[in-house]
N, CA, C and O atoms as a GROMACS GRO file, in nm:
protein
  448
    1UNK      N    1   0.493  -0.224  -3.147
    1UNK     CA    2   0.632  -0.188  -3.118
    1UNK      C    3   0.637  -0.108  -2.989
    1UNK      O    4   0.560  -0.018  -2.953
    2UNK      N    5   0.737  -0.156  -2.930
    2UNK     CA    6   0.757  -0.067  -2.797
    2UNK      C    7   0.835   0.054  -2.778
    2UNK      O    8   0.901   0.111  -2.865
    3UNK      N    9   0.821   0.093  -2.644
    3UNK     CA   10   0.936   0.251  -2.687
    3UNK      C   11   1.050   0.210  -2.685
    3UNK      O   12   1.063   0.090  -2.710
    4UNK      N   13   1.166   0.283  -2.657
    4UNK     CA   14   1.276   0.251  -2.661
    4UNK      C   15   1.342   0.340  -2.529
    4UNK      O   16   1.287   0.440  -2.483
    5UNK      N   17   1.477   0.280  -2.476
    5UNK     CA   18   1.583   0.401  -2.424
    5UNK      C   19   1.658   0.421  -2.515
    5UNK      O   20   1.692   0.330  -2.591
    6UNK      N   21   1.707   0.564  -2.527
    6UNK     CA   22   1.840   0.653  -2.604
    6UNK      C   23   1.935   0.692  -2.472
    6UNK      O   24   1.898   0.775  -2.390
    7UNK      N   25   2.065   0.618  -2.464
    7UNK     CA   26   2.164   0.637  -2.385
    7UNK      C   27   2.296   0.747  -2.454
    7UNK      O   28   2.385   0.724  -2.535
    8UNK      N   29   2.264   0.848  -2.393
    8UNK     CA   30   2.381   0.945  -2.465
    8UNK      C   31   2.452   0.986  -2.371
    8UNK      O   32   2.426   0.944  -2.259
    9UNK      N   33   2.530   1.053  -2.385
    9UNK     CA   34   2.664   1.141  -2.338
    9UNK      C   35   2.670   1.294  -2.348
    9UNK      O   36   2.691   1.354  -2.453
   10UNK      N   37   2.647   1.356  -2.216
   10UNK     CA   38   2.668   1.505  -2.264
   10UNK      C   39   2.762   1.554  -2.302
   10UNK      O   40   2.843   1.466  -2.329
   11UNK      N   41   2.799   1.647  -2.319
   11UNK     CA   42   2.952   1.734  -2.346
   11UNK      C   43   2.982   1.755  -2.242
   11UNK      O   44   3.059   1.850  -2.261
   12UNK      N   45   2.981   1.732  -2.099
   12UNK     CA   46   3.091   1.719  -1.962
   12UNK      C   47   3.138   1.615  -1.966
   12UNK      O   48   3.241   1.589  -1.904
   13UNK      N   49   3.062   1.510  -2.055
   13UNK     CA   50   3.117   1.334  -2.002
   13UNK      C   51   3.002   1.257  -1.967
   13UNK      O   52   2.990   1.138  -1.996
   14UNK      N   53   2.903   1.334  -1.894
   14UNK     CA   54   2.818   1.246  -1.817
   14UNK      C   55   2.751   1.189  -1.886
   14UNK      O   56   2.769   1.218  -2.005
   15UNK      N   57   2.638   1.077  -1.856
   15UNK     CA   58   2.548   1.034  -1.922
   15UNK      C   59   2.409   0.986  -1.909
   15UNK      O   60   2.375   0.895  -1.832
   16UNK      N   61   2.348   1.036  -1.969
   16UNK     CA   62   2.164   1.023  -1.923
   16UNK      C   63   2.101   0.968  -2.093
   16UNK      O   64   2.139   0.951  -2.208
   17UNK      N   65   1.963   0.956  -1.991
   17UNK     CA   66   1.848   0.855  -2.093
   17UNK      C   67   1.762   0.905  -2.131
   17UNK      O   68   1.694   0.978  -2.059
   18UNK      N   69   1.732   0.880  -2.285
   18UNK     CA   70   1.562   0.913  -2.292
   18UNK      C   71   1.465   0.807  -2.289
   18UNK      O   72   1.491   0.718  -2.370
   19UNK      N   73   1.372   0.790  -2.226
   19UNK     CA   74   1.235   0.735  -2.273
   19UNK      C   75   1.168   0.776  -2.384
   19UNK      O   76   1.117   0.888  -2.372
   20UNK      N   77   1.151   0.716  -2.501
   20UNK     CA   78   1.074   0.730  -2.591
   20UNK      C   79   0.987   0.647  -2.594
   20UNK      O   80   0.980   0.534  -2.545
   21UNK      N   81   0.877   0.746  -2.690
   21UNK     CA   82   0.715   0.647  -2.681
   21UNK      C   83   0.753   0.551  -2.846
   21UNK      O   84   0.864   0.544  -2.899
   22UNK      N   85   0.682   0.516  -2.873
   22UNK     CA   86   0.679   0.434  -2.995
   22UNK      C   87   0.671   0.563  -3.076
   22UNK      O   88   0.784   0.596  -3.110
   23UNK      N   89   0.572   0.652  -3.122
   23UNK     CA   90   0.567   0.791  -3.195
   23UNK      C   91   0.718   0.852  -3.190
   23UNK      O   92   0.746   0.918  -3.290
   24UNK      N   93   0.798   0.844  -3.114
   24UNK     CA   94   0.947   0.908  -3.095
   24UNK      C   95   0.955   1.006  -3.010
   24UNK      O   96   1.062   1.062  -2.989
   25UNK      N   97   0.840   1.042  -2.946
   25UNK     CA   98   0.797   1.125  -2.860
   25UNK      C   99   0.899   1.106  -2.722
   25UNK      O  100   0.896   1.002  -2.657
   26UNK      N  101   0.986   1.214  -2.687
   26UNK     CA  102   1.006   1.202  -2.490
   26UNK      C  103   0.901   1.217  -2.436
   26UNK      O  104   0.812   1.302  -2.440
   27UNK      N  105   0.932   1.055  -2.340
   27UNK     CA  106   0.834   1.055  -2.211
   27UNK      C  107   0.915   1.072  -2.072
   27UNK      O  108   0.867   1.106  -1.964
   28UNK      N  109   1.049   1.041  -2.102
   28UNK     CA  110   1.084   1.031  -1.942
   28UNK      C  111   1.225   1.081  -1.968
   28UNK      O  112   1.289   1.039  -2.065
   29UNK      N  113   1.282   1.184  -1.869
   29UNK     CA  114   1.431   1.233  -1.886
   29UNK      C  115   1.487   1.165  -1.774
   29UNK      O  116   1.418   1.121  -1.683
   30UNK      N  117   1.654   1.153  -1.781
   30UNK     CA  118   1.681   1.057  -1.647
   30UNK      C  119   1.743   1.207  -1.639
   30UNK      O  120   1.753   1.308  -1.709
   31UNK      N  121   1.789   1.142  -1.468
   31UNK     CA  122   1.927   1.231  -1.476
   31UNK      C  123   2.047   1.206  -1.470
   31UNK      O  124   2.082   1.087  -1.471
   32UNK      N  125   2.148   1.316  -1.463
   32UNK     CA  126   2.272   1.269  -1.542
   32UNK      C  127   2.358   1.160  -1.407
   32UNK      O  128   2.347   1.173  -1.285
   33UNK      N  129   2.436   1.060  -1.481
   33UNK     CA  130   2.492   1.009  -1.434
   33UNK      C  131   2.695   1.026  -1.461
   33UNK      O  132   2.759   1.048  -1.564
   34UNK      N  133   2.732   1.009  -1.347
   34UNK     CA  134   2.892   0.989  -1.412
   34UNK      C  135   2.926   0.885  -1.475
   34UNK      O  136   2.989   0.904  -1.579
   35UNK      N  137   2.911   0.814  -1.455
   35UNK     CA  138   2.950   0.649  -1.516
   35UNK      C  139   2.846   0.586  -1.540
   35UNK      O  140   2.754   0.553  -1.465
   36UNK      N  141   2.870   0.560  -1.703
   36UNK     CA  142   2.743   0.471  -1.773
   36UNK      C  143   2.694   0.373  -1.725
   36UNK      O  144   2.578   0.334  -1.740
   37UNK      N  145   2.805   0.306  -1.642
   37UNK     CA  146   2.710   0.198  -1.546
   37UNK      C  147   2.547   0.212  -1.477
   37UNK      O  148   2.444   0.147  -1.466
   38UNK      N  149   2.626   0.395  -1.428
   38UNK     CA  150   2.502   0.438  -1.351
   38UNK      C  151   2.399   0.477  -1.456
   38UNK      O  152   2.280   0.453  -1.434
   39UNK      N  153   2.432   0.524  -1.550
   39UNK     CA  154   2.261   0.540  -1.639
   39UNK      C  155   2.226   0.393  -1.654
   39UNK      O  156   2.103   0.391  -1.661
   40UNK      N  157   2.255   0.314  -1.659
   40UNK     CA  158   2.267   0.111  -1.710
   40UNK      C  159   2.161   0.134  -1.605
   40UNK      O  160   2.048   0.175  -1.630
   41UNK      N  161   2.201   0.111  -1.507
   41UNK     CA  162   2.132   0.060  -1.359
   41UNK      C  163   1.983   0.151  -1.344
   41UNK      O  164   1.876   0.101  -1.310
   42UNK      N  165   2.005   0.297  -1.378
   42UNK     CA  166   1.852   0.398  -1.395
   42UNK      C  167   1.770   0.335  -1.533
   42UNK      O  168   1.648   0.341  -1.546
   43UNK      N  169   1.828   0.296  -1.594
   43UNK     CA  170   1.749   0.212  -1.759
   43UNK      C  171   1.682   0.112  -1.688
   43UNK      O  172   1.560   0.107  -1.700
   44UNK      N  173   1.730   0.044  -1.626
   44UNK     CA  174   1.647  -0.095  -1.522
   44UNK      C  175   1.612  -0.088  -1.410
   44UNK      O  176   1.566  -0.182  -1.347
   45UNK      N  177   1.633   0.053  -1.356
   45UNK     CA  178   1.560   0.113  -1.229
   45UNK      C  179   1.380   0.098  -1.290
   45UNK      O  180   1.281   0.026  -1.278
   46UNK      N  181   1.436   0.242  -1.372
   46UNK     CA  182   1.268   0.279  -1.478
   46UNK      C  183   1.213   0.120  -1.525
   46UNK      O  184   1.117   0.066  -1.469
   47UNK      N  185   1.274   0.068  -1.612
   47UNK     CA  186   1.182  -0.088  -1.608
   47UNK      C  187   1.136  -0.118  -1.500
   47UNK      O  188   1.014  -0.102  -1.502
   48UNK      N  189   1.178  -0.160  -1.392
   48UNK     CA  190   1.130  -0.190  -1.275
   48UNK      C  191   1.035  -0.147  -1.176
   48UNK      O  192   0.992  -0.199  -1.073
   49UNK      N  193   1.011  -0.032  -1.238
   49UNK     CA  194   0.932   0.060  -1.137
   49UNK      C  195   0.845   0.157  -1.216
   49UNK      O  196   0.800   0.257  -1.160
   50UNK      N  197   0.819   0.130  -1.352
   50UNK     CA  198   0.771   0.196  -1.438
   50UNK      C  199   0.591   0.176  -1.398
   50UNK      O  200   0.506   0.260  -1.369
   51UNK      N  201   0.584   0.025  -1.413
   51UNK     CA  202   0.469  -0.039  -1.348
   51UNK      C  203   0.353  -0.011  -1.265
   51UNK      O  204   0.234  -0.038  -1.281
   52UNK      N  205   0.422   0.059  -1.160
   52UNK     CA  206   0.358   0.058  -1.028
   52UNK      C  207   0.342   0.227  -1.031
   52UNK      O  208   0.421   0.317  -1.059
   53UNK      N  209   0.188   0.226  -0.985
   53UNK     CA  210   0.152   0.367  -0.984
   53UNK      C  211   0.225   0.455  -0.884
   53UNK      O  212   0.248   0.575  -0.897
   54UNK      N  213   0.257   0.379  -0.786
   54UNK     CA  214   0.315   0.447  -0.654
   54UNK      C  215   0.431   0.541  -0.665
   54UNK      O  216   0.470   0.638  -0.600
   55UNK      N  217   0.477   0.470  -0.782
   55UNK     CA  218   0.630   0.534  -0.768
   55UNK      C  219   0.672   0.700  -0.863
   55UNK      O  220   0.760   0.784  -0.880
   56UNK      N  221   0.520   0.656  -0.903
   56UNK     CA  222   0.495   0.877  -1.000
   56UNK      C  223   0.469   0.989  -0.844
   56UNK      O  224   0.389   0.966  -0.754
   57UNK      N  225   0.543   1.082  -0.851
   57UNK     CA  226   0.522   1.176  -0.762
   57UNK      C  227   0.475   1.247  -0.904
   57UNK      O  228   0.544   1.257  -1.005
   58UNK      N  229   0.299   1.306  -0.877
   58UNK     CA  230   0.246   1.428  -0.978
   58UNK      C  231   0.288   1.542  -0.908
   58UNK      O  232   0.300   1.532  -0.786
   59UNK      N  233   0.317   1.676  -0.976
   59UNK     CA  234   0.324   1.795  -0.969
   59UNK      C  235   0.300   1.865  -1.011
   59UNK      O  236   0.206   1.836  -1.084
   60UNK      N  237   0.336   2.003  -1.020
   60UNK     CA  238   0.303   2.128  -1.077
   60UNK      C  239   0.420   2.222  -1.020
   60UNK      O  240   0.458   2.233  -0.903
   61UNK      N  241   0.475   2.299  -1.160
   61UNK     CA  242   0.598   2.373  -1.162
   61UNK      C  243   0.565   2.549  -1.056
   61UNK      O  244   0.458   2.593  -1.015
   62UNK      N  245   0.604   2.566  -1.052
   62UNK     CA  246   0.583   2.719  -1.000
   62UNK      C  247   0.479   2.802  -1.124
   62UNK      O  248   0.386   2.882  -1.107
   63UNK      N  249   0.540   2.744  -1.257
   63UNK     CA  250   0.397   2.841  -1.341
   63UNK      C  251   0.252   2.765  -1.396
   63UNK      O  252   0.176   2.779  -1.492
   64UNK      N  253   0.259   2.691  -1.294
   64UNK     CA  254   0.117   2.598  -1.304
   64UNK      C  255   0.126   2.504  -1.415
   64UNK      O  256   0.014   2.486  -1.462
   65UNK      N  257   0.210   2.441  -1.470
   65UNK     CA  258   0.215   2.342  -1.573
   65UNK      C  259   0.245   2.249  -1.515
   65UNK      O  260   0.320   2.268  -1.420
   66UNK      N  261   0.204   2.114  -1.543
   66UNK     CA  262   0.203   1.991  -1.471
   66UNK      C  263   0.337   1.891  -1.519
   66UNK      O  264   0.394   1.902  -1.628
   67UNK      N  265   0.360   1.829  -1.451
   67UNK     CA  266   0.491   1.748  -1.459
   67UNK      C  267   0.480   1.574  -1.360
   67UNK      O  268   0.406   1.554  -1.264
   68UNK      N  269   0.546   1.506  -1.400
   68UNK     CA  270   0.604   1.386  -1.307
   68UNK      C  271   0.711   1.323  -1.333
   68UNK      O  272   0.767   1.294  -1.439
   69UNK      N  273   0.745   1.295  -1.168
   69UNK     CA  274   0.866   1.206  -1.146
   69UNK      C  275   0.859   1.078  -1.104
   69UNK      O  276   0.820   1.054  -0.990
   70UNK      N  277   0.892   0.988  -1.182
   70UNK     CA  278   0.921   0.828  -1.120
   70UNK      C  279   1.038   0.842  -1.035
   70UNK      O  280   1.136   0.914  -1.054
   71UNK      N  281   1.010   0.750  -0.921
   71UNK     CA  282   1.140   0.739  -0.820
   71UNK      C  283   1.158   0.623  -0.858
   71UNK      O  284   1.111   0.593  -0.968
   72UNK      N  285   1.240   0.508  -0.769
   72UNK     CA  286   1.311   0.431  -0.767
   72UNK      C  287   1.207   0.384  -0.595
   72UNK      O  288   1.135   0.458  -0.528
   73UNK      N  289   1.247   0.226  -0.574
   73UNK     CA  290   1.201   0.226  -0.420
   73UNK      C  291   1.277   0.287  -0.303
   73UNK      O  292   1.221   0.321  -0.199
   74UNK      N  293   1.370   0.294  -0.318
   74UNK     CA  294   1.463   0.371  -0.222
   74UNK      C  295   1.437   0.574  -0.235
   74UNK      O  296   1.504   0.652  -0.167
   75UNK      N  297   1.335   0.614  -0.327
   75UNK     CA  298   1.247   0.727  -0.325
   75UNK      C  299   1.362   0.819  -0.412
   75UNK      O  300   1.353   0.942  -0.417
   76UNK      N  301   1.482   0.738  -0.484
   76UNK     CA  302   1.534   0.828  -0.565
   76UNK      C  303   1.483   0.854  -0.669
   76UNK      O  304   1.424   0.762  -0.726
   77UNK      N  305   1.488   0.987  -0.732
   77UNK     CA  306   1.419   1.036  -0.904
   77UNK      C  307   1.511   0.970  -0.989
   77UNK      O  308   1.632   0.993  -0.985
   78UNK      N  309   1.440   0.857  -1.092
   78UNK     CA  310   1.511   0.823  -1.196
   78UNK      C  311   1.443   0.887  -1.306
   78UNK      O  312   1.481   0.837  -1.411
   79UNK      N  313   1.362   0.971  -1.323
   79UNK     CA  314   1.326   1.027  -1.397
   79UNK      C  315   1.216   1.113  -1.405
   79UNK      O  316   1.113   1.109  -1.337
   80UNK      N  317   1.251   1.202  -1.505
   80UNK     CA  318   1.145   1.360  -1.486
   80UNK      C  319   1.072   1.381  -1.634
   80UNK      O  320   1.140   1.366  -1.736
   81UNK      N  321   0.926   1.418  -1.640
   81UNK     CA  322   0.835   1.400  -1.774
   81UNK      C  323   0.881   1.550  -1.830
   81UNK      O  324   0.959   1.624  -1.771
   82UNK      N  325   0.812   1.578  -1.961
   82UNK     CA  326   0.777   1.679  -1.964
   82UNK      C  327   0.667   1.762  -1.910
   82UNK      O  328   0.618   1.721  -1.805
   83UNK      N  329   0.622   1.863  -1.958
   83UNK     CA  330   0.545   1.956  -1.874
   83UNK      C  331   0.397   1.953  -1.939
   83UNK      O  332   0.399   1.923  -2.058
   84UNK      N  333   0.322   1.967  -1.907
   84UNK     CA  334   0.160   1.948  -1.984
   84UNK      C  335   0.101   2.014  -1.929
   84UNK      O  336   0.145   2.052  -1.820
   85UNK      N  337   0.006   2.048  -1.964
   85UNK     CA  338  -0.102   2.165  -1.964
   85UNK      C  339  -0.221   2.104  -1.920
   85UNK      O  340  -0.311   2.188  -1.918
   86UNK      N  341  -0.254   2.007  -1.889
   86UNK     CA  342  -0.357   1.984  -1.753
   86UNK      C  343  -0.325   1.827  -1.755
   86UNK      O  344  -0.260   1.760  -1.834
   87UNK      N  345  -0.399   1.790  -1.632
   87UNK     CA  346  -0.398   1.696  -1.553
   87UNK      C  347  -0.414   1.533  -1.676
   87UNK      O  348  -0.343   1.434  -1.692
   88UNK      N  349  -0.528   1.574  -1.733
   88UNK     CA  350  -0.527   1.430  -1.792
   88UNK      C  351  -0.411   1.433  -1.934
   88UNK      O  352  -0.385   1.322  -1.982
   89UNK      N  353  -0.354   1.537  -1.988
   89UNK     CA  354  -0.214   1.502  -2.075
   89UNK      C  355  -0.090   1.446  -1.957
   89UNK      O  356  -0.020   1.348  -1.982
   90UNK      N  357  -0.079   1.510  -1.849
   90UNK     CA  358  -0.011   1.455  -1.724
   90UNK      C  359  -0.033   1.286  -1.709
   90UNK      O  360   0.056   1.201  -1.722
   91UNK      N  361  -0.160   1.264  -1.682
   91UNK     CA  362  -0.196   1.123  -1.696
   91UNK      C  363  -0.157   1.017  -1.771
   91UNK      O  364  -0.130   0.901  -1.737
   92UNK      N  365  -0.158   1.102  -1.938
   92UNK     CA  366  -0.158   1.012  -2.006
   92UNK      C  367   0.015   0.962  -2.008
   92UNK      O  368   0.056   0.847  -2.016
   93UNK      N  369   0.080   1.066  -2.001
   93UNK     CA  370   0.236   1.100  -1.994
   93UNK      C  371   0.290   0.947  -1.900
   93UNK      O  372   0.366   0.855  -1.932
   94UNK      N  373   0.213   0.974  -1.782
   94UNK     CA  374   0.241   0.835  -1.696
   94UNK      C  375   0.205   0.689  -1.798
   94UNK      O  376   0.284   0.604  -1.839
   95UNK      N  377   0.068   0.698  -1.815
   95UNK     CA  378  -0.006   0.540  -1.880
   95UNK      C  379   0.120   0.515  -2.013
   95UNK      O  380   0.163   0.401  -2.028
   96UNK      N  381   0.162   0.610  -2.090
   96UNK     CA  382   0.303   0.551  -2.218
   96UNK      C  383   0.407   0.540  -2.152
   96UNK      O  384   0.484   0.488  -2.232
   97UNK      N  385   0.495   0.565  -2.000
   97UNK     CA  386   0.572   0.533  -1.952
   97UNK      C  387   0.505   0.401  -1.917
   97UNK      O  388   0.537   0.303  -1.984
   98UNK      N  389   0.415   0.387  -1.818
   98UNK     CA  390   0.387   0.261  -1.775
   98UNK      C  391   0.425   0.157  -1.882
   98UNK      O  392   0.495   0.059  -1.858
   99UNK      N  393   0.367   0.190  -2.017
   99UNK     CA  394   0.308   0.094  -2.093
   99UNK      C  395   0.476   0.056  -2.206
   99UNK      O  396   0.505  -0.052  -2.258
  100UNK      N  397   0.551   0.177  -2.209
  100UNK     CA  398   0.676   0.145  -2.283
  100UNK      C  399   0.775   0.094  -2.242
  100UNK      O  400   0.840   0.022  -2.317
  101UNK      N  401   0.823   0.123  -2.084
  101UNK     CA  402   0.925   0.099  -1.998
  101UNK      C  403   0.891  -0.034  -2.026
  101UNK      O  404   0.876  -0.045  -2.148
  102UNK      N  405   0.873  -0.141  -1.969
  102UNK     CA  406   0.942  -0.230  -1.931
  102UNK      C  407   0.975  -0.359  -2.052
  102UNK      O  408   1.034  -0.466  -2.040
  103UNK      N  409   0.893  -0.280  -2.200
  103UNK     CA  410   0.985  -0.377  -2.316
  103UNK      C  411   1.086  -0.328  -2.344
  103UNK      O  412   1.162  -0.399  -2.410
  104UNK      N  413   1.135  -0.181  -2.306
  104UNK     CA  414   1.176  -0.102  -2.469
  104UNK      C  415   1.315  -0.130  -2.394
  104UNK      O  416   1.362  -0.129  -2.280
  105UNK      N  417   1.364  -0.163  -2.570
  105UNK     CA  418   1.520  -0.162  -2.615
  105UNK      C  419   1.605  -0.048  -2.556
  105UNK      O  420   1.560   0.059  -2.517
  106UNK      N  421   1.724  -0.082  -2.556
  106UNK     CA  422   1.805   0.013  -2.528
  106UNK      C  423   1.938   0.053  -2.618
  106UNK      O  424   2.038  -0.019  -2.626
  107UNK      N  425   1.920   0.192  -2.689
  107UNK     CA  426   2.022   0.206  -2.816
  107UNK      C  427   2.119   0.263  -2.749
  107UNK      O  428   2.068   0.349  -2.678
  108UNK      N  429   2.194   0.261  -2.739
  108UNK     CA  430   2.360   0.315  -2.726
  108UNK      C  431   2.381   0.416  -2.795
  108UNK      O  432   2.383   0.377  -2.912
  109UNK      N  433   2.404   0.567  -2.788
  109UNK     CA  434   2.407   0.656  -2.856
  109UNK      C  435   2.538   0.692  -2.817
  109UNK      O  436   2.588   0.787  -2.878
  110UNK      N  437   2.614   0.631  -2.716
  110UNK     CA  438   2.758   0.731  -2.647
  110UNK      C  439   2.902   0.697  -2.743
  110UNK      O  440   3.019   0.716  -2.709
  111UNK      N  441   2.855   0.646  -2.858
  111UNK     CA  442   2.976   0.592  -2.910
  111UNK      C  443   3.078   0.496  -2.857
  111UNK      O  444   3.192   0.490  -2.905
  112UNK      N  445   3.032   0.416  -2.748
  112UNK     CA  446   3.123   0.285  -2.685
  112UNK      C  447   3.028   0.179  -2.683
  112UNK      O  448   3.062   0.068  -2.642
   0.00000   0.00000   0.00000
């Protein structure tokens, strides 16, 4: 079974995604969009670009905990990991995005 996206709605209106692993685990946060179109289009950004190693910028926060962002090819962030405590949980964080993005379903959580 593959992961899935969760498409919700904040309490301003806007609307963003989760990446989940198969475990139910977040792997990937989007960011917020105004119009669901635009989270639509970041749901098939991340498929598209989930793939390719190139498109993870690795980091590290100001308190030394590790993080990554998938861009888009045009070098926009469609999405931000959580934070891990060394390099190879960082790693692995990427290899279940790689490996979930480009089957996983997409549930509708915004009530439309």
């Amino acid at each position: 079974m593959a992961g899935k996206f969760e498409l919700k709605k904040s309490s301003d209106g806007q609307f963003f995604f989760h990446l989940m692993a198969e475990n139910g685990e977040i792997i990937l946060i989007s960011e917020r969009y105004k119009a669901k179109s635009g989270a639509d289009n970041g749901m098939k950004s991340v498929k598209t670009n989930a793939p390719n190693d190139s498109r993870y910028d690795r980091k590290a926060s100001a308190n030394g905990k590790l993080y990554f962002v998938l861009k888009a090819s045009n070098g926009e962030i469609i999405g931000t990991s959580e934070m891990y405590s060394s390099e190879a949980a960082r790693d692995n964080g990427i290899a279940s995005v790689k490996a979930n993005a480009p089957d996983a379903a997409i549930e509708d959580l915004t009530g439309k």
